[in-house]
Each structure stands twice: as structure tokens, then as C-alpha cells.
C-alpha positions in Angstrom: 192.1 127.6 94.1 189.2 128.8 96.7 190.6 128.7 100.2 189.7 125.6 101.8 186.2 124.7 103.2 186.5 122.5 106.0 183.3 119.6 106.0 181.7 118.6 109.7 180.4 115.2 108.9 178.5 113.8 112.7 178.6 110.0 112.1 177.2 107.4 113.9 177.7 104.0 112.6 178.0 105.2 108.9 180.5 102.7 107.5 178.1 101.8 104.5 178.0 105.3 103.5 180.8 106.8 103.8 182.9 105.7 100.2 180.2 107.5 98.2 179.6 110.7 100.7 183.7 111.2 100.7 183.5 110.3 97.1 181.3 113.2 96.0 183.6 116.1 98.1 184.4 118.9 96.0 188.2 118.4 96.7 189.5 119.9 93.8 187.4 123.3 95.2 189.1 123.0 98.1 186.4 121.3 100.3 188.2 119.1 103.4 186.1 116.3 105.4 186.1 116.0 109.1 184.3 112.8 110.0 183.1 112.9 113.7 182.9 109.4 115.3 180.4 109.8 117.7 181.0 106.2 119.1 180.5 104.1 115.6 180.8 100.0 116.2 181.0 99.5 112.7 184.3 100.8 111.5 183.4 104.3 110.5 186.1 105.7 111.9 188.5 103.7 109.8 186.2 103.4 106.4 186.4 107.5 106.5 190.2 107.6 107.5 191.2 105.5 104.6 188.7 107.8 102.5 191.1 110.9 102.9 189.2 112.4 105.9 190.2 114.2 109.0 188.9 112.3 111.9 187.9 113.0 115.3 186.4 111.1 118.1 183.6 112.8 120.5 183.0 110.3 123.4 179.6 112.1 124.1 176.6 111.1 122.4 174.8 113.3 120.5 174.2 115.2 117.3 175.2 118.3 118.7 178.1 117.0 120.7 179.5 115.7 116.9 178.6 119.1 115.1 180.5 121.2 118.0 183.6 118.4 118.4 183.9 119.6 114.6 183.7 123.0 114.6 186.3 123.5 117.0 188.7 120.3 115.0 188.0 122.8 111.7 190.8 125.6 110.6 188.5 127.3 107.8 187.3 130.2 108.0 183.6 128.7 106.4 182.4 125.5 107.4 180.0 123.3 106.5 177.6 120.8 108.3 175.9 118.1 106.3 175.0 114.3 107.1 177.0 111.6 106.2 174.3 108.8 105.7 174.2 108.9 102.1 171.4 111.3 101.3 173.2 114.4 100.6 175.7 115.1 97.6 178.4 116.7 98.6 179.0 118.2 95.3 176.2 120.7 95.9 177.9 122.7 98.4 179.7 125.3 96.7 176.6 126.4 95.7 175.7 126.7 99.5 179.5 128.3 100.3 179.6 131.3 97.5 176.4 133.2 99.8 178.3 133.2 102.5 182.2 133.9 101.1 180.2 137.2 99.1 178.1 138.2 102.0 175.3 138.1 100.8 173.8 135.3 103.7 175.3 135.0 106.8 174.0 131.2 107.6 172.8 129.1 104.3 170.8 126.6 104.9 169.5 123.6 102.7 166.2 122.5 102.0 165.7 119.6 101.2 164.0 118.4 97.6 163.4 114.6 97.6 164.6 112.8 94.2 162.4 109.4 96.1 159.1 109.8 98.0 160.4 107.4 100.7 163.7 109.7 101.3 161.0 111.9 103.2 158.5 110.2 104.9 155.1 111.6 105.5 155.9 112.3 109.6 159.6 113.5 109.1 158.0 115.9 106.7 154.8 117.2 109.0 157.5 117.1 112.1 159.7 119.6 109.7 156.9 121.7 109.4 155.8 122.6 112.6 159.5 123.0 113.7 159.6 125.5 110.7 156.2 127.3 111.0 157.6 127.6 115.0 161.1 129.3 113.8 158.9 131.9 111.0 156.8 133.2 114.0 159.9 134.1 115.4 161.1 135.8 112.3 163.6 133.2 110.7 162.1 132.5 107.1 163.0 128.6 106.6 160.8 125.9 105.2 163.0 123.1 106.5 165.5 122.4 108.9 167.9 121.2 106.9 170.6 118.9 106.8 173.5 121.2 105.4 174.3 124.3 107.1 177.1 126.9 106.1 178.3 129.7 108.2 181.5 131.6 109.3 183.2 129.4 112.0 184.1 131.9 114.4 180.6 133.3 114.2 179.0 129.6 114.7 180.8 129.4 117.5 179.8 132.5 119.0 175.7 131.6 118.8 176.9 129.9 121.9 174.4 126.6 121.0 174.0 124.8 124.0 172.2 122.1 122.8 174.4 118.8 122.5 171.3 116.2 121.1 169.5 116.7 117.9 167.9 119.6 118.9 171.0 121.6 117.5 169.6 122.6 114.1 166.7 124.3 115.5 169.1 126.2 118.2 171.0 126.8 115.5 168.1 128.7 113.8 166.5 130.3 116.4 169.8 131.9 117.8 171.1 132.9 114.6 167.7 134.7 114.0 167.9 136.5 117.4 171.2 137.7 116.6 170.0 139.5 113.3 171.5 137.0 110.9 170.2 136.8 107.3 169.4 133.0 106.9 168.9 132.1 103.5 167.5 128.6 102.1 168.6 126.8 99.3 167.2 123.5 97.7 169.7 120.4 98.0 168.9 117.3 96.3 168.0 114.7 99.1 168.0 111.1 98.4 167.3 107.6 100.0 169.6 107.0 102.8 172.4 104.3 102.1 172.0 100.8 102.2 172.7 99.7 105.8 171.9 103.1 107.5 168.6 105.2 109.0 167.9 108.0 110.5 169.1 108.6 113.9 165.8 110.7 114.4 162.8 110.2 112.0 163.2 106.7 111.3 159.5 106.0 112.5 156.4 108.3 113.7 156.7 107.7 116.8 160.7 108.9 116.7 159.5 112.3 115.0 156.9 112.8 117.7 159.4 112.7 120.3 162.1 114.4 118.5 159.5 117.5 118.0 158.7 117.5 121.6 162.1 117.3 122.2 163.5 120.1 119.6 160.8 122.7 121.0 161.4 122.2 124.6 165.6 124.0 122.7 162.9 126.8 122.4 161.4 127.2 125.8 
């Protein structure tokens, strides 16, 4: 067997998806969930508990609050970072891990290739690509922020992200790019959300406006 992969899994009222995302872990390769309650009132915590997963409970809202809670929770040498809402399969992340474990990427990052038209609306789309066209002027090739990111955990860590909101991704980028990393993109499937949840950040125009003005002041 692979040595383990430990799973970061920020989740905010998630109970509807959570049996299929769990569901769809490579465990046979390995691959361990850590579910981070980030103050669910739907029974997430419990739903992903009963699913076999590790969890942990970060009082402080926040995207980035979540993602750090479980990077420090993890034991693995590589972790992963994906969403839990139902729109990524799981099963896709070896192909994301083997970069990384042969050195040949030091951060592997998803992009995202819609199966449904309406699993990437028109403004979470355009708000993508500014953030991305911003992170390629400062030398980081990516196309998309991604949802699934896969690094070495010590050296995650030591980017030293400060952001705790859902600006994290883009810090993520940015710092791994001044630090020399190579950041390599690879498509994930990306599907309609799960019955029962949305997105905590591009559910409407008006939420990717703000969460662009918000990601670039990371930047500033």
C-alpha cells in the first residue's frame, strides 16, 4: 500500500453531501478524510463521523481557518485540500498525489472541467479569471483557482498563509509562487453541487464581486 494521504475536507453545513464525497475516498490507496466542522447546524459533524472520517472542530469561521485547523489535525507527509459539497470526486486524487510523491510538482493544483454548465456559472467563471490572469502576471501559470490542492504538509505550513477567509487559495498561490515552487494544474471533473448545499462564495454575482475584491485585497 502507498503511505497514507491524509484528506482536509472544510465543511460548513454539508450533511447532504457528505455520504457520496466520503464514499468516493480512495481508501484502499491509502487516502484518510479529515472533515473540518467549521460550525455546521445541520449534523455534519456527525453524518462524516459515522462515514469513517477524522473530525475536527474550528470555532472560527472561515475557509482558511477550516483548511489550517486541518493541516495541523493531519499526520501525512502529503495532504490534500478539496471541497466537500459534492462537486468533486474524490477518486481523482491520486492522480493529483503521484506529482507531488515523484517530485516532479511541488503544489498540484486542480482545474476545474465542468461535466454541467450550471456547476460553473458565468460570474464564478469571469471572477476565476481575473484572479488567475492576476496570479500569471506574477509568474504562477494557473487557469483556475481550484478546489483541490496537494502539497507536502510541512512545506504548506511553512507558506506561512495568513489569510483565515476564502481568500486562502489565492494566498496559497501567490506565496507558493514567491517561494519558487513549481505549481502544476491538472483538470478535475467538477460537478453540480449536492442537493441541499451552495457555494459559500459564488452562489450569486453579486457574491463573486465581493469575493474578488475581497481575494485581491490577500494580494495588496
Amino acid at each position: 500500500m502507498s503511505a497514507a494521504v491524509d484528506v482536509v475536507l472544510p465543511c460548513l453545513d454539508e450533511a447532504a453531501a457528505l455520504p457520496g464525497v466520503l464514499a468516493g475516498l480512495p481508501r484502499e490507496a491509502g487516502y484518510r478524510a479529515v472533515v473540518v466542522d467549521n460550525g455546521s447546524s445541520d449534523g455534519s459533524a456527525a453524518v462524516a463521523a459515522r462515514s469513517g472520517a477524522t473530525v475536527v472542530h474550528e470555532p472560527q469561521r472561515g475557509y482558511g481557518a477550516a483548511v489550517h485547523a486541518g493541516l495541523l489535525q493531519a499526520t501525512s507527509e502529503i495532504v490534500c485540500v478539496a471541497d466537500c459539497d459534492g462537486s468533486i470526486d474524490l477518486a481523482e486524487l491520486p492522480a493529483l498525489v503521484e506529482p507531488v510523491r515523484r517530485g516532479s510538482a511541488d503544489l498540484a493544483v486542480g482545474r476545474r472541467m465542468p461535466v454541467q454548465r450550471e456547476a460553473f456559472p458565468w460570474h464564478a467563471r469571469a471572477g476565476n479569471a481575473v484572479l488567475a490572469a492576476v496570479l500569471r502576471r506574477r509568474g504562477v501559470q494557473v487557469r483556475d483557482l481550484g478546489p483541490v490542492r496537494v502539497g507536502w504538509r510541512v512545506d504548506l505550513l511553512g507558506l506561512q498563509v495568513t489569510d483565515r477567509g476564502f481568500g486562502y487559495p489565492l494566498e496559497v498561490l501567490a506565496r507558493a509562487g514567491r517561494a519558487g515552487w513549481r505549481v502544476r494544474e491538472f483538470p478535475v471533473t467538477y460537478h453540480m453541487r449536492s442537493a441541499g448545499t451552495q457555494s459559500k462564495v459564488t452562489g450569486s454575482a453579486l457574491g463573486t464581486a465581493r469575493a474578488v475584491r475581497d481575494m485581491l485585497g490577500v494580494l495588496r
